[in-house]
N, C-alpha and C positions, 0 to 999 in steps of 0.2 A: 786455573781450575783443574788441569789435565795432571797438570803437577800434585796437587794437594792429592787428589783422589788416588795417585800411585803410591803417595806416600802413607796414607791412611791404611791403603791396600799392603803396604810393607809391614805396616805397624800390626796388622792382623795377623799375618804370616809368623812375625818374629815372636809375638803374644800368646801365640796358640804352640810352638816351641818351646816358651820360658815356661807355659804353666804343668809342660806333662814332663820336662825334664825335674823336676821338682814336687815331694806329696806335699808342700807346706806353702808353695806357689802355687797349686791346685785348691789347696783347702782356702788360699786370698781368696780366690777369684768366687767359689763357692760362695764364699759369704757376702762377696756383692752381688752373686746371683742370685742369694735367696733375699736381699733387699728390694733386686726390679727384678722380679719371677716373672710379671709380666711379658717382659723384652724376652724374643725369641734366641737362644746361644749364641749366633755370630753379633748380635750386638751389646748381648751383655758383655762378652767379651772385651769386644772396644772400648765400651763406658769402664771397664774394669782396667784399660793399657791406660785411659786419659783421667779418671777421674776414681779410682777406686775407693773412695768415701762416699761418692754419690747417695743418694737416696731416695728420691722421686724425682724423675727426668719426663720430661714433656718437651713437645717442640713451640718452638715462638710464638707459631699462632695459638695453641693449646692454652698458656700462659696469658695472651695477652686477651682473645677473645672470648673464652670462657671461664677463666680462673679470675681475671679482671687484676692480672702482675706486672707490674714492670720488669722490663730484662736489667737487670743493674748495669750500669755505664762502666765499659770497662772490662765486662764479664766473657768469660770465651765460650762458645759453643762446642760440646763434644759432638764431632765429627763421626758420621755411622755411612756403610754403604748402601745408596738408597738400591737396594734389590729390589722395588717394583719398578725400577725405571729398564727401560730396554737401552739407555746409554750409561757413561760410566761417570755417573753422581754421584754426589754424597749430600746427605741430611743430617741437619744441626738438633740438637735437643738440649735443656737448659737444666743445671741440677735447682732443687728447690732454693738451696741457697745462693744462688744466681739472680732468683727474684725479690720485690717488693713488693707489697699487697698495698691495693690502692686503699684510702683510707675509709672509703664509705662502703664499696661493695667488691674488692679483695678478697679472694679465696687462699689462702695455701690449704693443700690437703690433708688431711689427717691420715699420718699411720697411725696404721690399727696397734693396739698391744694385745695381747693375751694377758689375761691377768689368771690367778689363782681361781679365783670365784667362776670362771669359763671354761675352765678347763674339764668339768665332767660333761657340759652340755657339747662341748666342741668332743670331745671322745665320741659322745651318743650318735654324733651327726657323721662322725666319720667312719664308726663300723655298719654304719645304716646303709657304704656306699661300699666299705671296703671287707667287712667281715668282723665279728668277735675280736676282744684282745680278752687277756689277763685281768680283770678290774681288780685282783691283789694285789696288783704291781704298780706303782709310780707314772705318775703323768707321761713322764717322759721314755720309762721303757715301754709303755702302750704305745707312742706316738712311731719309736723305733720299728715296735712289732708291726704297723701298719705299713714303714715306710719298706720295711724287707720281704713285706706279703706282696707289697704292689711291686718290688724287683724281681722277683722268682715268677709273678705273672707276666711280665712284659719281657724278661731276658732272651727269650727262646727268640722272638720275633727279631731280637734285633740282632742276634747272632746271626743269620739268615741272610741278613743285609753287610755285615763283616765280612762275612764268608766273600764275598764278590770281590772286594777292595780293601784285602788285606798285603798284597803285596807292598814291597817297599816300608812297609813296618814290622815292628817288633811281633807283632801278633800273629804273623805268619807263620815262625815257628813254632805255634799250639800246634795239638793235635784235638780232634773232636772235643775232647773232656776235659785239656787242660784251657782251650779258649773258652770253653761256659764257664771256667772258674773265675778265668781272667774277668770276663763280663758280668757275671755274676755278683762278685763279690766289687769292682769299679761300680757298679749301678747300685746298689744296695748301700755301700758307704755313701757315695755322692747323696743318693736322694735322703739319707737318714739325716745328712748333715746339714742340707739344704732345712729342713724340716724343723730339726733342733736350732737351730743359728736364728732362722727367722721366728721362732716364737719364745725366743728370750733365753734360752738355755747353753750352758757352754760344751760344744759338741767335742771338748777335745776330754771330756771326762770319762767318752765315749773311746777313747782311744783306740783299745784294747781291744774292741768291737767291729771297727769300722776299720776294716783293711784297704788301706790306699795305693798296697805295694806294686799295684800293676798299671797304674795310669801311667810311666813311661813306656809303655807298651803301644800307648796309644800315640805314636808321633809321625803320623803323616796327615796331613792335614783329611781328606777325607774318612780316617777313622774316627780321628780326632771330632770330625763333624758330625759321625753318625753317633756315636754314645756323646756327646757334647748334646746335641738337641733331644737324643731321648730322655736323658737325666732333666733338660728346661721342661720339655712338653709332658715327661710325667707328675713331676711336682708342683708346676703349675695348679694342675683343676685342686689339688690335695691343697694347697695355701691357700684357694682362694674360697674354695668349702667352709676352712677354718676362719677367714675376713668374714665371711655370711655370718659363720653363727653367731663372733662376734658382737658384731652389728645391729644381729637382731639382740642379743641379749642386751647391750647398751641403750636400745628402746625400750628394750621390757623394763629397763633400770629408769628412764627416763620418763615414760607412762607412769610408772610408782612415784615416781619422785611429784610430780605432778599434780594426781590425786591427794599425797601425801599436800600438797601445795594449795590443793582446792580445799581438803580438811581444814586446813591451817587458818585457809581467809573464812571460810563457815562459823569457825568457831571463835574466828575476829568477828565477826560483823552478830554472830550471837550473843557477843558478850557485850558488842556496841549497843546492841539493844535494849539488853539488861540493866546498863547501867540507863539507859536512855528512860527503861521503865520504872524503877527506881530512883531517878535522880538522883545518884550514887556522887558526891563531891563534884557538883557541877554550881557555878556558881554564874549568879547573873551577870549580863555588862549592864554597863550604861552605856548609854549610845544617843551622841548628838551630832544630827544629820540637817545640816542650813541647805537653804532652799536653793543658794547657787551649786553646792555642791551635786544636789538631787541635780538640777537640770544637767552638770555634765557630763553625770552618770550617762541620766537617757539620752544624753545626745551621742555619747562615746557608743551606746547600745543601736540607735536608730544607725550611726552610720560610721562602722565596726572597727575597731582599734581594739589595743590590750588593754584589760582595765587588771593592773597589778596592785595588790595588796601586798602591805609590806609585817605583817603579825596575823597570825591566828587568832585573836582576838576580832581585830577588824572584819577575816572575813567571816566570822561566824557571824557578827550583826548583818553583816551585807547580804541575808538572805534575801529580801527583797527591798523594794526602794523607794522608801517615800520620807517628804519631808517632819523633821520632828523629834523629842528624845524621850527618851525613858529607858526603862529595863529592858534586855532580849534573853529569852533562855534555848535559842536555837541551837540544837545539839548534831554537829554532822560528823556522818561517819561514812563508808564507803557505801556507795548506791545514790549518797545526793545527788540533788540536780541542783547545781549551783546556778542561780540567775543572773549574778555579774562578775563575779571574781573569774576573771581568763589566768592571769599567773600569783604566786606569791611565792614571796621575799617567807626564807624561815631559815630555821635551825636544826638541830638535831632533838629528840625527843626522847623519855625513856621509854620501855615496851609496855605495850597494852595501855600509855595514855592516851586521853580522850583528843590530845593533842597531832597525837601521831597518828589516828584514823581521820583527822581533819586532812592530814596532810595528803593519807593515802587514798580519802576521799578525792580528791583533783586529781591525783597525779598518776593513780595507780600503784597498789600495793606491791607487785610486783616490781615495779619502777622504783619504787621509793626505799624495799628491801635492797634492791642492788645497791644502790646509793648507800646506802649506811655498810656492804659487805665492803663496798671500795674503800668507805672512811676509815673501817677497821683494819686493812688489809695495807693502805697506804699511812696511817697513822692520823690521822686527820686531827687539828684544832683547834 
């Protein structure tokens, strides 16, 4: 154990080396930072040295006692240093594709996307927090203007904290004005880039904008540390602002959709009526019910089994139960109360027959809509 946690502890040192000797090994590691914004900088880091496609990381028990995941057989644990231990640990975390969602009550989490249709209400939400943009200007150079308002507010503070533990790096040789440049303009590219990467856009169009030239500057591990966590901990609450709005606006879509859904069965069960009051191409059965049969109805009913019907025909006579034949002109649609039929045996129906409310009558229209989106969607026949 003593071993692994030295070596993990190498793997950080060397990682935190490889990304500031290079702007295009810094702009990696960015992009799997703005995937788990979450993780605080020294462990985005690591999940970026072991796993740099990750996605959403969680640890074993996360997975397994509230997501309801299997850990895949086989699968390796990216390795993080557990910093709230007071000895020298380490903690495992599992990328989502590491697990299995159990088949009944399995979660994997949803990333969020920003889509088009979100992007004026997430503007609205984020000058509410961070100030005015441009609204002539393109999604994306608003999002920009935001990410370089919140750098030019934070930079001062964290210059302050440089100043102390600049030795041994390149940022030593600033002078007052040329180290805000330095920090200035590293903070401002990073968090723009974090910003544009995580909401679908390709930050390198930005090129030209986003000056990276000074992240070798940062090569001592504690400099490295302090703009490393200021760039996670500002862009942080800024994506996850933007996860909210989305969120909510994917309810506000799901609420409509819904309504739109309750209209839909209304003006099924209106038109069920209609024809119902009409007698609109409804035709009688005949229906012959022998006295053994009656009894094993009531006997299946007194002491509870499934009583399945194998045609919509059948169970429209089967509204209630007694022995005898004749004609039935029982019309059911959704709202019956079916008195014996527990399942049935059917088929598929066209839209708006008197067939297909029978069916949606037992089963639920909603339920029975899915059913026929999968037939269509898997080919069904």
């Amino acid at each position: 154990m003593a071993a692994r946690y030295h070596e993990i502890k190498g793997l950080a040192e060397f990682t935190a080396k490889r990304i500031t000797e290079d702007k295009e090994e810094w702009k990696d590691f960015l992009r799997t930072a703005a995937r788990l914004y979450r993780y605080p900088f020294r462990e985005q880091m690591l999940i970026f040295a072991q796993r740099p496609n990750a996605t959403a990381c969680a640890s074993f028990d996360t997975w397994s006692r509230r997501m309801n995941c299997w850990i895949n057989r086989g699968a390796e644990g990216i390795a993080l240093i557990d910093e709230d231990s007071s000895y020298n640990r380490l903690k495992y975390v599992f990328d989502v594709k590491d697990v299995t969602p159990s088949r009944v009550v399995g979660m994997i989490p949803k990333q969020w996307e920003l889509k088009e249709r979100d992007q004026e209400a997430v503007i609205d939400r984020l000058e509410r927090t961070y100030g005015e943009t441009d609204s002539e200007t393109p999604f994306e150079m608003q999002l920009v203007e935001i990410g370089s308002r919140i750098a030019e507010h934070y930079y001062e503070d964290i210059l302050q904290e440089l100043r102390e533990f600049s030795i041994d790096s390149e940022i030593e040789k600033y002078d007052e004005e040329g180290l805000a440049v330095c920090v200035m303009e590293t903070l401002k590219a990073s968090i723009c880039f974090m910003l544009l990467e995580r909401c679908g856009f390709d930050p390198e169009r930005w090129d030209n904008k986003l000056d990276f030239s000074y992240i070798g500057d940062f090569n001592s591990p504690k400099v490295l540390n302090i703009i490393g966590c200021a760039i996670s901990n500002i862009t942080r609450p800024v994506l996850m602002e933007i996860r909210r709005e989305i969120e909510l606006q994917d309810r506000k879509l799901a609420q409509e959709a819904q309504k739109s859904e309750e209209k839909r069965v209304f003006d099924f069960v209106k038109h069920a009526k209609k024809i119902k009051l009409e007698k609109e191409n409804l035709a009688e059965l005949y229906l012959l019910l022998l006295g053994e049969m009656t009894e094993l109805i009531l006997k299946s009913q007194k002491y509870p089994a499934l009583d399945i019907v194998s045609d919509e025909s059948a169970a429209d006579a089967l509204g209630n139960v007694h022995a005898g034949e004749g004609d039935t002109d029982i019309f059911i649609y959704p709202g019956y109360d079916f008195k014996v039929t527990d399942c049935l045996i059917t088929n598929f129906h066209l839209p708006e027959s008197t067939l297909l409310m029978l069916v949606s009558a037992l089963a639920g229209r909603e339920h029975i809509m899915e059913a026929y989106r999968e037939a269509v969607e898997k080919k069904y026949r």
